[in-house]
DRENKE-210496 format. One record per atom (N, C-alpha, C, O): x, y, z; residue in one letter. Coordinates in steps of 0.05 Angstrom, whole numbers, plus 5000, padded with zeros to 4 digits. Layout:
% DRENKE-210496
XYZA
...
***
This chain:
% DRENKE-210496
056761208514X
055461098538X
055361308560X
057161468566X
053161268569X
052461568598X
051761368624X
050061198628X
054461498641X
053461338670X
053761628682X
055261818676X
051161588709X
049761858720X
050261778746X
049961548753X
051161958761X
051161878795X
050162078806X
050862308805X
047561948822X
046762158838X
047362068871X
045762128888X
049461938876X
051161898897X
053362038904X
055261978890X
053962258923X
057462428921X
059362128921X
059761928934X
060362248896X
063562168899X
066062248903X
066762438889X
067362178915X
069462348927X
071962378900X
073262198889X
071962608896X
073462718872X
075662588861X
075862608837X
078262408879X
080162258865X
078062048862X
077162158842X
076961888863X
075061848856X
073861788818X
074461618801X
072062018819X
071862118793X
073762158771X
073362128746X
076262248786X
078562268767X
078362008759X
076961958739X
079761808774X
080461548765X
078461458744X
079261418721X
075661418751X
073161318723X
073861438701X
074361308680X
074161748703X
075561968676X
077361888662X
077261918638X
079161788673X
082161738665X
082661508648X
084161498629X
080561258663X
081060968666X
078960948633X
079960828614X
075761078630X
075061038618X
073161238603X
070761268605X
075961428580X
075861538564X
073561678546X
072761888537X
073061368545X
070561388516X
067661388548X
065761238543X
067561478562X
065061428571X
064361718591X
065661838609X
061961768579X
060762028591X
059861948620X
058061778623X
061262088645X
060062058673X
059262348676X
060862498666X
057662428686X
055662528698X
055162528732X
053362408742X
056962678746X
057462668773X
055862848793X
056563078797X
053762748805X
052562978819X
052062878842X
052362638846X
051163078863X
051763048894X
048763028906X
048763068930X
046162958895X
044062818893X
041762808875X
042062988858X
039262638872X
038362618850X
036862858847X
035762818825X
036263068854X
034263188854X
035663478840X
034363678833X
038463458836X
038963548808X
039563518783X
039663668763X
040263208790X
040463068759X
038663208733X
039963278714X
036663228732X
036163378721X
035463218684X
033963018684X
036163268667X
034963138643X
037462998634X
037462918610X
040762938656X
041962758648X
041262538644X
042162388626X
038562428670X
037962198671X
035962078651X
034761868653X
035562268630X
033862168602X
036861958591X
036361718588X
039162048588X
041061948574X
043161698586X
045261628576X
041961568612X
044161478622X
043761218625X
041861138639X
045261058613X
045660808614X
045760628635X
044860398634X
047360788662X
048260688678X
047060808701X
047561048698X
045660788726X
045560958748X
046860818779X
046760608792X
048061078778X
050460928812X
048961128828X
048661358821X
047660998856X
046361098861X
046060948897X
045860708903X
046161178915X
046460938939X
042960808950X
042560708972X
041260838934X
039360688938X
036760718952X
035060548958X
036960998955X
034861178973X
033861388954X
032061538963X
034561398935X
032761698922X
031561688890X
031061878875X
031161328885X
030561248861X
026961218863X
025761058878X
025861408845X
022861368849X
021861158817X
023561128799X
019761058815X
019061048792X
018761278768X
018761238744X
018561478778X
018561818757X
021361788757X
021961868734X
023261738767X
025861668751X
026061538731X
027061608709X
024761248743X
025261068718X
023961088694X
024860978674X
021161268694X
020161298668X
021861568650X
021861598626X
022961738668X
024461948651X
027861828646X
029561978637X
028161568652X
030761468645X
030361218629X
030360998639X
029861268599X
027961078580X
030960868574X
030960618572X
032861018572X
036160808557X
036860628581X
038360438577X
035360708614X
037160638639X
037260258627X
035460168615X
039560108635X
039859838642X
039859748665X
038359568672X
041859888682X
043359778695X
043960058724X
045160278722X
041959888753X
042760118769X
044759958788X
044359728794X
047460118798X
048360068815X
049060138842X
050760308848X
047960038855X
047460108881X
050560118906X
051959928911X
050760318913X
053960358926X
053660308959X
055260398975X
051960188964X
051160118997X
049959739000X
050059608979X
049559679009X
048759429015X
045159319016X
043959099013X
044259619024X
041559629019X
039859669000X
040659878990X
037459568986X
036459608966X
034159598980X
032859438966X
032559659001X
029459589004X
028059798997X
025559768999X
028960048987X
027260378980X
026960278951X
025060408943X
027960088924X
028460108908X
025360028899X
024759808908X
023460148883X
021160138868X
022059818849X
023059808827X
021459598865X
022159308848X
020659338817X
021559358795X
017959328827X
015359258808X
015859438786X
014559368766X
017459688780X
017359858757X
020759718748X
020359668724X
022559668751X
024859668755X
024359298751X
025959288769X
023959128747X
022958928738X
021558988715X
022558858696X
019159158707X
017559148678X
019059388665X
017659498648X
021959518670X
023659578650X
025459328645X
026959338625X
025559168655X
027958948650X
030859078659X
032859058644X
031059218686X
033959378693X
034059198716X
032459128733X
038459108705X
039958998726X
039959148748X
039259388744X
040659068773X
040959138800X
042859018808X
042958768807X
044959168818X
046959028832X
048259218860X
047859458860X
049759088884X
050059248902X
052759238913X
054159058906X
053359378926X
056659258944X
055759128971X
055859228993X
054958908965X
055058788998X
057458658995X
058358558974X
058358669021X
060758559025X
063058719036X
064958639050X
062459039026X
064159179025X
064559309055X
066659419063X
062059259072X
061759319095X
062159079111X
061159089133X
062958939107X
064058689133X
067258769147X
067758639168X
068658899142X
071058959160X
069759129182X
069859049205X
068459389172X
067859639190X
065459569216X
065059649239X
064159349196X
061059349211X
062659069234X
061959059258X
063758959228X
065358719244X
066158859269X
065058819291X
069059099260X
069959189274X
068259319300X
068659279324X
066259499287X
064659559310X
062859369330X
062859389354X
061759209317X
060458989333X
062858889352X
062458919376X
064458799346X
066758749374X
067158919390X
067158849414X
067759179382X
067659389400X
065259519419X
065759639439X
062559469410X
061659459427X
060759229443X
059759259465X
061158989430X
061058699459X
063258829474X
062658849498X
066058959466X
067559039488X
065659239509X
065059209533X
065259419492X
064559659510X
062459539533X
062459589558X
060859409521X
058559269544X
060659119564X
061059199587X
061758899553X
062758659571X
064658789594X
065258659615X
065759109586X
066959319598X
067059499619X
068759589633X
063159519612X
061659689621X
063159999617X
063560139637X
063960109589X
065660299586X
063060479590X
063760709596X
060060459588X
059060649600X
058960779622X
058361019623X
059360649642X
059460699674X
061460819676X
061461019690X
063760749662X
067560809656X
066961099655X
067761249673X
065861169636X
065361429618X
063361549639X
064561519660X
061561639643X
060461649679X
061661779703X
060861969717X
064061579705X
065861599732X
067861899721X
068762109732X
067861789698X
069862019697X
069662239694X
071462399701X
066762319679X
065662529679X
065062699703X
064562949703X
064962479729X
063362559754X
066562589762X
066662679785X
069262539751X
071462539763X
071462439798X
072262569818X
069962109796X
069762059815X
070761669815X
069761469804X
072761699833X
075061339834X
073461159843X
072661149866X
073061029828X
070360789846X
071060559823X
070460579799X
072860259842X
073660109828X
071459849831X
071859609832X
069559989830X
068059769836X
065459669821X
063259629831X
066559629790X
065159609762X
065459399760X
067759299761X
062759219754X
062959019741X
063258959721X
061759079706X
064958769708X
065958709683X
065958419684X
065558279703X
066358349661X
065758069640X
068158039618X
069058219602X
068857809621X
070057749594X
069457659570X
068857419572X
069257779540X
069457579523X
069857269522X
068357089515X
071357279527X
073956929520X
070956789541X
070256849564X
069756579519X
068656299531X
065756409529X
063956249534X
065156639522X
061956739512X
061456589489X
063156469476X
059756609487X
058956569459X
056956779445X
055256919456X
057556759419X
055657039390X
053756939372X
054456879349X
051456939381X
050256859360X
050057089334X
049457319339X
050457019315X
049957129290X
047257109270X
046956939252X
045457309275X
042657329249X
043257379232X
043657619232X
043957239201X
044757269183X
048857239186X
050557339201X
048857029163X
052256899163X
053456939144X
055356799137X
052157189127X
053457229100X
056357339112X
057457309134X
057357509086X
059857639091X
061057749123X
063157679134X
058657989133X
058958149157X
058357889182X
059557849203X
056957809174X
056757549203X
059157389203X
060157309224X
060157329178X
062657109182X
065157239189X
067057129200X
065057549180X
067657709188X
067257819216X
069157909228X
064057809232X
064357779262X
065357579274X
066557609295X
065157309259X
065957149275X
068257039275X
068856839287X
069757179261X
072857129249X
074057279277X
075657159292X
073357489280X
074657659299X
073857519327X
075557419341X
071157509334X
069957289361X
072557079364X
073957059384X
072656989351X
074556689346X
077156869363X
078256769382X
077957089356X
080757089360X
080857179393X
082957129406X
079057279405X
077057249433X
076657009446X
076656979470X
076356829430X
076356519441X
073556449445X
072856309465X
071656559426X
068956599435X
068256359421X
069556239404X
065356309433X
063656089410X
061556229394X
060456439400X
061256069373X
060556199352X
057356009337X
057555779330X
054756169334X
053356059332X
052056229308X
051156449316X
051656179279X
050156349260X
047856219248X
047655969246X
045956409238X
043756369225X
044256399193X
045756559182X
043056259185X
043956289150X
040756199136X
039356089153X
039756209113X
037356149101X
037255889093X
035255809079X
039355719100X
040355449090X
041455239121X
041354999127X
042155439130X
042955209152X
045055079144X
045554879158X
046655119126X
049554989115X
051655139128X
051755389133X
053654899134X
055655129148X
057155359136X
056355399113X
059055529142X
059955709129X
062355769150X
062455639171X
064155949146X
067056009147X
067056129181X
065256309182X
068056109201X
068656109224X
066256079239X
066056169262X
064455949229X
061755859258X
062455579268X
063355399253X
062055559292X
062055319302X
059555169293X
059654929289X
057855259291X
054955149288X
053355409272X
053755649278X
051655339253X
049855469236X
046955249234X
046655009230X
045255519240X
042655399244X
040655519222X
041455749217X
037955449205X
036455489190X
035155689208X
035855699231X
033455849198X
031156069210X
029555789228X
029955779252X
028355629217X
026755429238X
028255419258X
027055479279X
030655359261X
032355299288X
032855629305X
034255679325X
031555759293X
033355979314X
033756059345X
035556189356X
030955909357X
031255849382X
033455709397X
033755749421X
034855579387X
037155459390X
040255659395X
041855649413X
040155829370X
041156079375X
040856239394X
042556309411X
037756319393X
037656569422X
037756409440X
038356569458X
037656189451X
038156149488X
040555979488X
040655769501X
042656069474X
045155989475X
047056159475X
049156129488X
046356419458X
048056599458X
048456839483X
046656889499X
051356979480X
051757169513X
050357469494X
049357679502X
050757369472X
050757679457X
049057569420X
050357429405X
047057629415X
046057679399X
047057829376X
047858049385X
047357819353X
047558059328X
046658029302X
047457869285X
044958199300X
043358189274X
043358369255X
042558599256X
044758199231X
045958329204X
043358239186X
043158179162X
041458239208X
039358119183X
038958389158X
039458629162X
037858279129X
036758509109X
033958489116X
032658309125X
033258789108X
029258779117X
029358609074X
030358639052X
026858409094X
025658339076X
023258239079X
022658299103X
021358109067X
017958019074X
018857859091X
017657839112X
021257689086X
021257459104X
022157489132X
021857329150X
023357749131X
025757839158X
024158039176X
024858069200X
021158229162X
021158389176X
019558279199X
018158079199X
019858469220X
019158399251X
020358169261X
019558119284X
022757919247X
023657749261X
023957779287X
023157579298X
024757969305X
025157959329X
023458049332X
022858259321X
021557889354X
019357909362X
019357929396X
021557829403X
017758019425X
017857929442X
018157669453X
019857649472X
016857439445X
017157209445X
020557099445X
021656929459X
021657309421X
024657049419X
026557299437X
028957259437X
025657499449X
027357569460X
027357589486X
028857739500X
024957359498X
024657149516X
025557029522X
025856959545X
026856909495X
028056679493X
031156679503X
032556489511X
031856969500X
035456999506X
035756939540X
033856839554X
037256989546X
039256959579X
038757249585X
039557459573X
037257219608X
036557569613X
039957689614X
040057929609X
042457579619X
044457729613X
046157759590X
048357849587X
043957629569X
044757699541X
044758019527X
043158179537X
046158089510X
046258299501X
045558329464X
046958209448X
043858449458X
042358509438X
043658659411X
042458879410X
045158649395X
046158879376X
045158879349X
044958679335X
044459079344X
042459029311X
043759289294X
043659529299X
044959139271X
047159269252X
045359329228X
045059529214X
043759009229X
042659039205X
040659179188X
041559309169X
038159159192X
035859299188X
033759449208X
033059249220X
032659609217X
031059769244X
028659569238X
027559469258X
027559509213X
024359449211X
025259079221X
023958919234X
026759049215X
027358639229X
026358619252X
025958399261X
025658929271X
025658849306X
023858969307X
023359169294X
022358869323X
019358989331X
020259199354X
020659119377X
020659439347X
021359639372X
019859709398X
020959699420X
017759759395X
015759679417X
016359449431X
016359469456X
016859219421X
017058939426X
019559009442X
019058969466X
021359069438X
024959099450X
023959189465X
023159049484X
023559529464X
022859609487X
022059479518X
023259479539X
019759369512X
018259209526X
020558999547X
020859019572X
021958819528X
023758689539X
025758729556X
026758589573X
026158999547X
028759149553X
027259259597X
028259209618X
024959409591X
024259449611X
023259239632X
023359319655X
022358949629X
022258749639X
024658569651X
024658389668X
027358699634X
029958619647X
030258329630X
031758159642X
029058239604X
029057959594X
031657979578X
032357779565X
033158219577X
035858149564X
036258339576X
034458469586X
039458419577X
040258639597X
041158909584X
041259129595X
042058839544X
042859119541X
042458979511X
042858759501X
041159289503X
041159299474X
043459459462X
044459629477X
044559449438X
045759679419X
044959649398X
045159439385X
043959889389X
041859949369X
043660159356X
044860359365X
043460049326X
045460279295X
043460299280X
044160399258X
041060229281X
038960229266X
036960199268X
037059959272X
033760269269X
031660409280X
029760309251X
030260279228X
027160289270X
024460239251X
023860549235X
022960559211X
024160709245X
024661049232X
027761219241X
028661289264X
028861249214X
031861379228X
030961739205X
029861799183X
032161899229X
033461869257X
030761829273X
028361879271X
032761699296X
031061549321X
029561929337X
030762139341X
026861859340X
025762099355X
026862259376X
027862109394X
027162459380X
028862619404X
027762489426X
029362439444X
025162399431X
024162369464X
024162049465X
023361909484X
024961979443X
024461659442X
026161609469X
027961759476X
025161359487X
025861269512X
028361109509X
029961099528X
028960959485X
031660879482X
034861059489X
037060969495X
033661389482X
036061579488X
037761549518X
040061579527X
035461479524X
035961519565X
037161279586X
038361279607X
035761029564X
035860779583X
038860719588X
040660719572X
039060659619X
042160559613X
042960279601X
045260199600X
040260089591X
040959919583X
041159919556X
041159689546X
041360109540X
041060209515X
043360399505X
043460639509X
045260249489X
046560419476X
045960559444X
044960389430X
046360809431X
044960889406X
046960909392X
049160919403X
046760939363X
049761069353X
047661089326X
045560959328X
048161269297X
047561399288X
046861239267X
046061409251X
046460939251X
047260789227X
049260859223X
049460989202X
051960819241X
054360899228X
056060649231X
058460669234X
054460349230X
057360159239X
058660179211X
061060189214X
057960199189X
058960149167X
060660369152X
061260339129X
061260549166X
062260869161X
065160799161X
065960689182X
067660849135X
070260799136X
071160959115X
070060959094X
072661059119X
074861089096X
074960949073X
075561059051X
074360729074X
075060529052X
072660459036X
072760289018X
069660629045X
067860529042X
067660498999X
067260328982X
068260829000X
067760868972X
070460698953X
069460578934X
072760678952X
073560468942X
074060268934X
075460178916X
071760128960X
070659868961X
068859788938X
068959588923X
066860038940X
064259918929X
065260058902X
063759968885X
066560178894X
067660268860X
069860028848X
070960028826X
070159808870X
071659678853X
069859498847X
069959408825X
068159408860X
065659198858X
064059328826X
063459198806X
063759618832X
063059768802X
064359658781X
063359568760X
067559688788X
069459708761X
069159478747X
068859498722X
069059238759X
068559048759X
066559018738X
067058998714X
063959028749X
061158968727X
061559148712X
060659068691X
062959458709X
063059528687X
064359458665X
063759508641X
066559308676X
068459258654X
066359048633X
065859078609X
065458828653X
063958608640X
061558798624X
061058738600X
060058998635X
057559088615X
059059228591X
058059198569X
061459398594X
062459498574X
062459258547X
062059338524X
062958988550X
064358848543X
061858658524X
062358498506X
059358748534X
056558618531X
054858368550X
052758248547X
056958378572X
056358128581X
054458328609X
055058558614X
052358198622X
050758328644X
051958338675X
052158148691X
052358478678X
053958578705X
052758238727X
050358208730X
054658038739X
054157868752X
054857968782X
053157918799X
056558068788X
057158118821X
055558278840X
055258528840X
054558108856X
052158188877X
049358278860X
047858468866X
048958118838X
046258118829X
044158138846X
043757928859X
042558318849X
039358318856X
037458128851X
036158148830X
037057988863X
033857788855X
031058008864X
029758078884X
031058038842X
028658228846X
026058118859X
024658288869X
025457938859X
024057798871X
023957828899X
022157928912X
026557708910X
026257718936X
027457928948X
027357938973X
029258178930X
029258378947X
031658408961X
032158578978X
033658208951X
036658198957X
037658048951X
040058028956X
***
């Protein structure tokens, strides 16, 4: 059996697959564009989900089974990758501590105003006269209540915050006070102090945030989008953002990354940027290799890799 990675793996890493499983040819490379004619032979492709074309999939005739080491799959060519009959599976989940962690940190940094903080001190100038906000008695709305939305709101909770999530069901789920269907989401935005959207781009998700619903927020609501750049109509934010209809965005993710040098978001002070890095940890690649080890053991075994299956259909 040949599993091919055109994902870096970090070398203890690789040992351990080597070690753990003897009888199986891995194939370790640091991106696809030298794989090269391993990928005629490989059974398996680990792969973080950005560099799989269909001329892959027709020069990888044995492939079954791709595994994706990130949470995202929307670059993945469905329509060829469906009429081979190849599993898809991903590590979501694996990013709900890191991407949590940061989303609290920056409701802190806003509710803080650690930009002004950072400012003063640069200008090495004492001026106690920053407005600040507390957490405790806000409330978070949550776009999307899977894993990363419920491990925001685990942490909110310990803030004393209220807690309001969106889910595709409208059934409740693990630390929301209240969960609302996509039909209800208005309910969400003019309730919440702070918005956050772990939405995935999908047909159904893209441009969700529209001018209209971000109308809808508390012009001293605050905006954070973890999840996908194409879910938010950027023009549309913009717009809002300069009308004063919400007071601060934080943006990890962009309708085109990286975000343009002159783009107007760099400058605004109501705009914080940061790089798509909420999900960046230490722990990232361990995470998503045990979610691997996992379906491998089961495909080794004959059975089809079940954990975080792909519906190819809908694209997550």
């Amino acid at each position: 059996m040949n599993v091919v990675s055109s994902a870096r793996v970090r070398p203890e890493i690789q040992q351990e697959l080597l070690d753990d499983y003897p009888n199986v040819h891995f194939h370790f490379f640091e991106r696809m564009e030298i794989v090269g004619s391993a990928l005629e032979e490989a059974d398996v492709l680990i792969t973080y989900g950005e560099d799989v074309t269909e001329e892959h999939l027709q020069a990888a005739k044995k492939l079954k089974w791709i595994m994706v080491i990130s949470a995202g799959v929307e670059q993945l060519p469905f329509q060829a990758i469906k009429e081979k009959g190849i599993i898809v599976t991903n590590a979501k989940g694996i990013h709900a501590i890191p991407m949590a962690e940061y989303t609290l940190s920056m409701m802190l940094q806003v509710a803080r105003n650690a930009k002004r903080l950072i400012s003063l001190e640069q200008e090495q100038t004492w001026d106690r006269r920053v407005p600040m906000i507390e957490l405790n008695g806000q409330t978070v709305g949550v776009l999307g209540a899977g894993a990363i939305g419920q491990e925001i709101a685990r942490l909110a909770k310990a803030f004393r915050m209220k807690t309001i999530g969106m889910n595709s069901t409208g059934r409740t789920v693990s630390s929301f006070d209240q969960i609302v269907p996509p039909a209800s989401v208005d309910t969400l935005l003019k309730n919440s102090d702070f918005v956050v959207s772990v939405l995935p781009f999908t047909k159904r998700t893209e441009g969700f945030m529209t001018y209209e619903r971000f109308q809808l927020m508390k012009p001293s609501a605050v905006f954070i989008n973890i999840g996908r750049g194409k879910t938010v109509k950027q023009t549309e934010l913009l717009k809002a953002l300069e009308e004063k209809a919400i007071s601060h965005a934080v943006l990890d993710v962009f309708e085109e990354e990286p975000l343009e040098e002159n783009h107007p978001f760099w400058t605004m002070d109501s705009v914080t940027v940061t790089p798509h890095l909420s999900g960046i940890s230490r722990q990232y690649q361990p995470r998503a290799f045990a979610i691997f080890r996992e379906n491998f053991d089961s495909f080794i075994a004959g059975t089809p890799p079940l954990i975080n299956r792909i519906n190819l259909d809908e694209g997550y």
